[in-house]
C-alpha positions in Angstrom: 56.4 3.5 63.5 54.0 6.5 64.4 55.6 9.9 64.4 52.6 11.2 66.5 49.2 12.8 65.4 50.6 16.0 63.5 53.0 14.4 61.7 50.6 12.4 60.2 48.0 14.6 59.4 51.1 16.5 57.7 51.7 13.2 55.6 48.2 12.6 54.6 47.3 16.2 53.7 50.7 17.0 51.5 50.9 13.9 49.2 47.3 14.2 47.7 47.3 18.4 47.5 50.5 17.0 45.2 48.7 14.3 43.6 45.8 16.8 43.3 47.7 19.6 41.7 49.3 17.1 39.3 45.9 16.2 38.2 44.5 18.8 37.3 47.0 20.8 35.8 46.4 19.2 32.3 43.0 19.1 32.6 42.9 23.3 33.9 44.6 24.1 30.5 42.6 21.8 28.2 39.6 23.8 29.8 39.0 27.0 27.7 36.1 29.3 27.1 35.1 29.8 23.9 33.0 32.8 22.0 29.7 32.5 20.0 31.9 33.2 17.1 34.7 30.6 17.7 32.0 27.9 18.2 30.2 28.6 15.2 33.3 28.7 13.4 34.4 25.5 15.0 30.6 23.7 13.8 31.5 25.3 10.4 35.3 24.2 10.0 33.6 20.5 10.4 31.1 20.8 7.7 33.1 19.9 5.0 29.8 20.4 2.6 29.8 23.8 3.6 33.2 24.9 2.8 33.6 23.3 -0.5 30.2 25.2 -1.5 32.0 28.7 0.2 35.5 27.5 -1.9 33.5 27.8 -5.0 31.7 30.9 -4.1 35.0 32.7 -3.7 36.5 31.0 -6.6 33.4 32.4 -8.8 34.0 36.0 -7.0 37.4 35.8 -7.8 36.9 35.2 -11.6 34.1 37.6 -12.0 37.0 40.4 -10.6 39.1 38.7 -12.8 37.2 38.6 -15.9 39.1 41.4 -17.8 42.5 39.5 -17.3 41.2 36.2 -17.6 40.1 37.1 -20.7 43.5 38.6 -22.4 45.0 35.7 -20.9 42.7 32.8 -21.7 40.6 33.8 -23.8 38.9 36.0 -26.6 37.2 39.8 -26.6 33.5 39.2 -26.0 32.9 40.9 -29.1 34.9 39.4 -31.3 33.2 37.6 -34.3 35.4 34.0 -35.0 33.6 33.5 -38.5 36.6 30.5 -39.3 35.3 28.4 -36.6 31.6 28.5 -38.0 30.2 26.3 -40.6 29.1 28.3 -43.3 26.4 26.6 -44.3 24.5 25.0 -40.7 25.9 27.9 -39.2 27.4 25.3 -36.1 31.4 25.0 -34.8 33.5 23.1 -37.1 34.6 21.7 -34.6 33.1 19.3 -32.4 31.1 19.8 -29.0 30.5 23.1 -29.3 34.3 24.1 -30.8 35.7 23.2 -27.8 39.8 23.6 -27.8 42.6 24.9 -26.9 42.0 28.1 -28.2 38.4 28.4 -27.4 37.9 26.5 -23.9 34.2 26.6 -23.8 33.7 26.5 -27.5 32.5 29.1 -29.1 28.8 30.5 -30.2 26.9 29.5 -33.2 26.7 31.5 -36.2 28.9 34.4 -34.6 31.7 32.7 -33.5 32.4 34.4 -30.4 34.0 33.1 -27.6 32.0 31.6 -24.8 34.9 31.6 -22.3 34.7 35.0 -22.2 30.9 35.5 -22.1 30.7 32.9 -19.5 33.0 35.4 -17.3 31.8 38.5 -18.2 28.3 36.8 -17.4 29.6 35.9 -13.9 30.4 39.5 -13.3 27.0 40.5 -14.6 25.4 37.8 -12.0 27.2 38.1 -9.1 26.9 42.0 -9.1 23.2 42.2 -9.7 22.9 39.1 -7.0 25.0 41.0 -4.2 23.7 44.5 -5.0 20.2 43.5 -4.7 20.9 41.2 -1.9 22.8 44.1 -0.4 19.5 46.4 -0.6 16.8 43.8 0.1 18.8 43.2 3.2 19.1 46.9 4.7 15.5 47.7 3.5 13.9 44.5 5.4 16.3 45.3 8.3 15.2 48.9 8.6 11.2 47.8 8.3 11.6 44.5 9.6 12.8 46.2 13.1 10.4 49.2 13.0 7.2 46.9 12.6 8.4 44.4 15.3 9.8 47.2 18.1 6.9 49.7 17.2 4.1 47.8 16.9 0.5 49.4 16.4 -0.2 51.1 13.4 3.2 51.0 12.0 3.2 47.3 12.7 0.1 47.6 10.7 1.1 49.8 7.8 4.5 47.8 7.3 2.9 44.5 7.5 0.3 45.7 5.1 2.5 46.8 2.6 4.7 43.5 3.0 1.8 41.1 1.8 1.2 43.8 -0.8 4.5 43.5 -2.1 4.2 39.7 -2.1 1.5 39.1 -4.4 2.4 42.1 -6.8 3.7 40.6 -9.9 7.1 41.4 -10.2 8.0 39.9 -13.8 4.8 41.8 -14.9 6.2 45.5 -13.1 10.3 44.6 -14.5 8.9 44.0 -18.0 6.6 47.7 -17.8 9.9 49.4 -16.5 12.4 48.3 -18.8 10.1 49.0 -21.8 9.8 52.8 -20.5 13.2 53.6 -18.9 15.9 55.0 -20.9 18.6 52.7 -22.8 21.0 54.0 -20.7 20.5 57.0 -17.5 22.9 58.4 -14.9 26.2 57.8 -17.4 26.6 54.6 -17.4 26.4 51.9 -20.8 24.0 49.9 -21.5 24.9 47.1 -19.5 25.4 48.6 -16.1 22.4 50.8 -16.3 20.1 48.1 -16.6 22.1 46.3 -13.9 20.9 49.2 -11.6 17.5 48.7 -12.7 17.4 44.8 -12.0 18.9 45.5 -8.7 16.4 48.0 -7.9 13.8 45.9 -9.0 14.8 42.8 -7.6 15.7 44.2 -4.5 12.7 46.1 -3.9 10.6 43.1 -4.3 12.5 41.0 -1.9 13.0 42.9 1.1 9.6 41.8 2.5 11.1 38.3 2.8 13.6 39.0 5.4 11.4 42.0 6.7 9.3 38.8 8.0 12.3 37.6 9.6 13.6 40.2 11.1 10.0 41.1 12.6 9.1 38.0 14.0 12.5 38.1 15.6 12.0 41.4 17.1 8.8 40.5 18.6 10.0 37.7 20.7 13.4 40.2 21.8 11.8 43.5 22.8 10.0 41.4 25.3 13.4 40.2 27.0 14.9 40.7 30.0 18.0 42.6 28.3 15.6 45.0 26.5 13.9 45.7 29.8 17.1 46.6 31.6 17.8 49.0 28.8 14.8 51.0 29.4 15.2 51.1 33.4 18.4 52.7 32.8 17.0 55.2 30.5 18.2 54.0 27.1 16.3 55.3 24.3 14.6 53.3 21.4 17.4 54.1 18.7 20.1 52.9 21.2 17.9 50.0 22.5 17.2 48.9 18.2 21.3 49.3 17.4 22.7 48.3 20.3 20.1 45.9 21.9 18.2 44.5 19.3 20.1 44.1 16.2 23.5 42.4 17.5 20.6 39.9 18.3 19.3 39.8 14.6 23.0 39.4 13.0 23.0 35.4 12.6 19.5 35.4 11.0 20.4 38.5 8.9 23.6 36.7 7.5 22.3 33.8 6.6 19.1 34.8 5.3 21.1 36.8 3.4 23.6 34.1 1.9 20.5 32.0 1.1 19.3 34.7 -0.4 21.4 36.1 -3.2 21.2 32.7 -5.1 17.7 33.2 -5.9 19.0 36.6 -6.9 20.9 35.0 -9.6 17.7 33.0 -10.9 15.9 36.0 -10.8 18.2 37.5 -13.2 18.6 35.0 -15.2 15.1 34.3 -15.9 14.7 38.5 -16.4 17.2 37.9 -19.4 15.8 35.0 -20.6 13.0 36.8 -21.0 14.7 39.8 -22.6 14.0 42.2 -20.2 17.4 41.8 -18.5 20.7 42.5 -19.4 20.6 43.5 -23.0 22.4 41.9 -26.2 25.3 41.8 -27.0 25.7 42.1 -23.4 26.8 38.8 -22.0 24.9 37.0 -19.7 23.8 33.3 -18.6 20.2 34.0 -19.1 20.6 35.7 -22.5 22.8 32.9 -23.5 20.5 30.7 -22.6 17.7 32.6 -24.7 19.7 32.2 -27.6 20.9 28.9 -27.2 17.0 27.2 -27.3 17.2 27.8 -31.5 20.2 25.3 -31.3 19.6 23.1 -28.7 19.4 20.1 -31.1 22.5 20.6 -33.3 24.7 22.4 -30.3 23.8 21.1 -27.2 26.5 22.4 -25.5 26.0 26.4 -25.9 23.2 25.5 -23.6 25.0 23.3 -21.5 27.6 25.3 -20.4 25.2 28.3 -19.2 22.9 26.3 -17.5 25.9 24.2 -15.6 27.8 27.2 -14.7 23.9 28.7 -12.8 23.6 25.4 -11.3 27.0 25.2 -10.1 26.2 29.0 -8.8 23.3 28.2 -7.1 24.0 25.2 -5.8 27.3 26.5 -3.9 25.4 29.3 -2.4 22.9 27.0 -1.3 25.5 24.4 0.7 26.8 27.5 2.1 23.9 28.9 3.4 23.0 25.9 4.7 26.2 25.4 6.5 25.8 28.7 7.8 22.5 28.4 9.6 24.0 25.0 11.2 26.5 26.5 12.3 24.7 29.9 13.8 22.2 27.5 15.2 22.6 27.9 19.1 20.2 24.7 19.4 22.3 22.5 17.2 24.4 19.6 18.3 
């Protein structure tokens, strides 16, 4: 029975706006835009790789802070000599691998005695703090360069670029090594130990900045030619506005994780300094300078060389996965 032409237009038209609205009220709220930030942080909640490597990272941030209190707790003063643990005559633990116990976690050191626990942590501190210092300096220095060369071009492109390859090839074990032998034992203060932390992270981060200054220059290059910069300057902005404001919220993601890859090669270069005795001096602890020590007793204590070199590969390795996690997840072009 027809009810006549408007009525059932009416009909027709009200039951699917209904339908309609019922349809896509669900799917309206599922719909949500989403930041730079919260997708990168989404890509990097799902690399489970990538967060273990950042859960050790913090852990190992967390015992370097923690090294004095870790070491009343669990362990032994790095300076204290254990001589009932040593064999008087082969100058090894009594006990075995390494005098590992409850006592002495790690063992302890051949022919002192002292704890390696303790030296392990206190090493961590040393690490860490010449990794992020001179991570923290090559970082600002190639950022500062890095943008000049790429936004200024001509002959400060030239200059900077210039001194970048110079910087490159010099030798930098060679300069360290000259340095140390004609700086002070200790300048500005501070012990020993944390004046030649200042010199490793002068040295180590002065010969690194080129490295992201590369980064940051080729960047710039490609962004001062961009339709964002060029708006900037038709409303009058001036270069220090257009490099802070413009430029270098552009540069944050390859910054960062340049940065994070970084700082583990910081901790090799350290490491190998010590090695080498031109890092952190004895008795100072560090993994490098245990390492040193530990090649005279390889063969009868394997495992005051083991536990250095697991703890830096451990280090490394964590930084790495992070890292690499990081630029995945920064990676506008990734899937």
């Amino acid at each position: 029975m027809s009810l006549g032409p408007e009525a059932s237009v009416t009909d027709e038209q009200s039951a699917p706006t209904a339908d309609a609205a019922e349809v896509r009220g669900p799917a309206e709220k599922a719909i949500a835009g989403r930041s730079l930030k919260q997708i990168a942080w989404r890509r990097l909640k799902r690399d489970k790789v990538a967060l273990g490597g950042a859960c050790v990272v913090i852990f190992l941030i967390v015992v370097a802070i923690l090294a004095p209190l870790l070491t009343k707790w669990l362990g032994h003063p790095i300076d204290e000599y254990h001589n009932d643990q040593i064999d008087a005559t082969f100058g090894t633990p009594v006990r075995g691998w390494g005098g590992i116990s409850k006592d002495f976690l790690f063992g302890v050191e051949p022919e002192s005695g002292r704890d390696v626990f303790s030296r392990i942590l206190y090493g961590a501190q040393t690490s860490l703090t010449v990794a992020f210092l001179s991570a923290f300096l090559s970082t600002i220095l190639g950022v500062i360069f890095g943008l000049m060369s790429g936004f200024l071009g001509g002959w400060v492109d030239t200059v900077i670029s210039r001194v970048m390859d110079f910087l490159l090839a010099f030798p930098q074990l060679l300069f360290s090594i000259a340095l140390v032998s004609v700086l002070p034992y200790q300048f500005l203060g501070l012990n020993p130990r944390w004046s030649r932390v200042a010199v490793l992270v002068c040295v180590i981060g002065f010969f690194g900045w080129p490295y992201i200054g590369r980064i940051v220059r080729g960047q710039t290059l490609s962004l001062r030619e961009r339709e964002f910069v060029e708006a900037a300057r038709s409303m009058g902005a001036r270069s220090p506005r257009i490099l802070t404001r413009e430029l270098l919220p552009n540069l944050a993601a390859p910054i960062l994780v340049y940065t994070t890859l970084i700082i583990p090669t910081n901790i090799l270069n350290e490491a190998a300094l010590s090695f080498l005795g031109v890092g952190i001096p004895p008795p100072n602890p560090s993994w490098g300078g245990m390492l040193s020590d530990a090649v005279r007793f390889y063969q009868i204590d394997p495992m005051y060389m083991i536990v250095p070199g697991v703890m830096i590969f451990i280090t490394v390795l964590a930084f790495n996965l992070f890292g690499d996690g990081l630029r995945d997840a920064l990676d506008p072009k990734a899937r």
